[in-house]
C-alpha positions in Angstrom: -15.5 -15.9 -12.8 -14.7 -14.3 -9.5 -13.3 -10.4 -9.5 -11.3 -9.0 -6.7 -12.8 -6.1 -5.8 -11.1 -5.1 -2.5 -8.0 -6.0 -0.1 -8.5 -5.3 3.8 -5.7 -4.3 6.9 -6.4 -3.2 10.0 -5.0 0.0 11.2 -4.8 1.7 14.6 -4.6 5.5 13.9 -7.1 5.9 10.8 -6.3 9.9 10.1 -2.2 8.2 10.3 -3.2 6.2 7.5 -5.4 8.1 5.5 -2.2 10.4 5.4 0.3 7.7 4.2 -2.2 6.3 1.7 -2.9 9.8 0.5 0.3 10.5 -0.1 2.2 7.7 -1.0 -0.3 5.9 -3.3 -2.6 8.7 -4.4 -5.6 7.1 -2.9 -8.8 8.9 -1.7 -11.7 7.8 0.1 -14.3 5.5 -2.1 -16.2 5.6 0.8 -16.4 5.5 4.5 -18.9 3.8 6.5 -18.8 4.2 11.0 -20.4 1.7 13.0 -20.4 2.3 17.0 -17.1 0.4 17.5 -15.7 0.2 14.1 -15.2 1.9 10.8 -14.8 0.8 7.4 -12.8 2.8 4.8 -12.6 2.0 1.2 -9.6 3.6 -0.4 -9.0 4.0 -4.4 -7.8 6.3 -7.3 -8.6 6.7 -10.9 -6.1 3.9 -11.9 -7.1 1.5 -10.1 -10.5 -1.4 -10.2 -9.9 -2.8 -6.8 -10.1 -0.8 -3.7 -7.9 -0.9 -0.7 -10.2 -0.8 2.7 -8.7 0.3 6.4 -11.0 -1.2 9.2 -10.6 0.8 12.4 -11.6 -1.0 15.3 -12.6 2.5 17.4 -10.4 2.3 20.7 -7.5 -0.3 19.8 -4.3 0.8 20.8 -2.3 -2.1 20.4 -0.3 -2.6 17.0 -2.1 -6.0 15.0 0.3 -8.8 14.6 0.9 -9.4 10.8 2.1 -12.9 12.2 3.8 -15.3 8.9 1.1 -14.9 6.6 0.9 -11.1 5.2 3.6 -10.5 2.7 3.4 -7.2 0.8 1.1 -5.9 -1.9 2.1 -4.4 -5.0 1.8 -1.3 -7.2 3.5 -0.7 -10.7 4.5 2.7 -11.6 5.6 4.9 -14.3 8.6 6.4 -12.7 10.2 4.7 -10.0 13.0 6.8 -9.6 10.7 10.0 -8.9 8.5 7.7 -6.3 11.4 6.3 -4.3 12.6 10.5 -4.0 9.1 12.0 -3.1 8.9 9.0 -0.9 12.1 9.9 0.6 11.2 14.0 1.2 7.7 12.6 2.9 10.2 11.1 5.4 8.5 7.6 4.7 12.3 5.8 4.7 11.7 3.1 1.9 14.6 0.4 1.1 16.8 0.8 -1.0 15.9 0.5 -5.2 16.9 -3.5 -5.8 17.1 -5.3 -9.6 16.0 -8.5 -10.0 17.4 -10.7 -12.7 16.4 -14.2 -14.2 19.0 -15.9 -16.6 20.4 -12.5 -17.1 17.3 -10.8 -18.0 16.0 -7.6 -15.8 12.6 -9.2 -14.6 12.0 -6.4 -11.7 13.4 -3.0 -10.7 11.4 -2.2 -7.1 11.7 -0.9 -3.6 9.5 -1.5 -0.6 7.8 1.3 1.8 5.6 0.5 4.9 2.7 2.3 6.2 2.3 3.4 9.8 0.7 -0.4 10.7 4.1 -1.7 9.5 2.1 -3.1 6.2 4.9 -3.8 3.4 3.8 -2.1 -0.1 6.7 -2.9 -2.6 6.8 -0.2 -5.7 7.4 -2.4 -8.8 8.8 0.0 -12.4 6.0 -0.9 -14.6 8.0 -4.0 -17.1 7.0 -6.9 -18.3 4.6 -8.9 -16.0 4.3 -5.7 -13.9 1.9 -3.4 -15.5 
């Protein structure tokens, strides 16, 4: 059985994004490994099994096209109320807080935040499916 042990973006400004990840997803450096035109970054916290890693190609100053494939990922928190305001006093601008409903039934309450790359993270309440 295969386990996912890390997702990868490409950033421009790597201190940028340290900053956002920091802040809006608690996540520190794992570790951090510089090659003469690149860098690797592996980005986690205490809640979380699979890592998040920032590749910095060294002297790239154009933004990376996310072109029709790159979506979002996800995170499930306690309080999504509190998230969406400290969000909001960090100057991040996330959308507004949607509910999603199946048959009537509340299947997701979540707002969506991107990064300094223009990478989509979308906050998910933890419920249900979304622990």
């Amino acid at each position: 059985m295969a386990k996912m042990i890390h997702a990868m973006i490409r950033v421009i400004d790597l201190d940028a994004s340290l900053t956002f990840y920091k802040q809006v997803l608690d996540l520190d450096i794992a570790e951090r490994l510089d090659f003469d035109g690149f860098s690797l970054v592996y980005l986690r916290n205490q809640e979380n099994d699979m890592e998040l890693e920032l590749t910095w190609n060294k002297g790239t100053i154009e933004p990376y096209s996310h072109g029709t494939g790159y979506g979002h990922i996800a995170v499930a928190v306690d309080d999504l109320d509190a998230e969406y305001q400290k969000l909001v006093k960090l100057n991040y601008n996330p959308t507004e807080i949607k509910e999603f409903f199946r048959e009537g039934t509340l299947l997701a309450k979540f707002f969506f935040v991107q990064d300094p790359d223009g990478y989509k993270i979308e906050f998910l309440q933890r419920h249900g499916r979304y622990q």
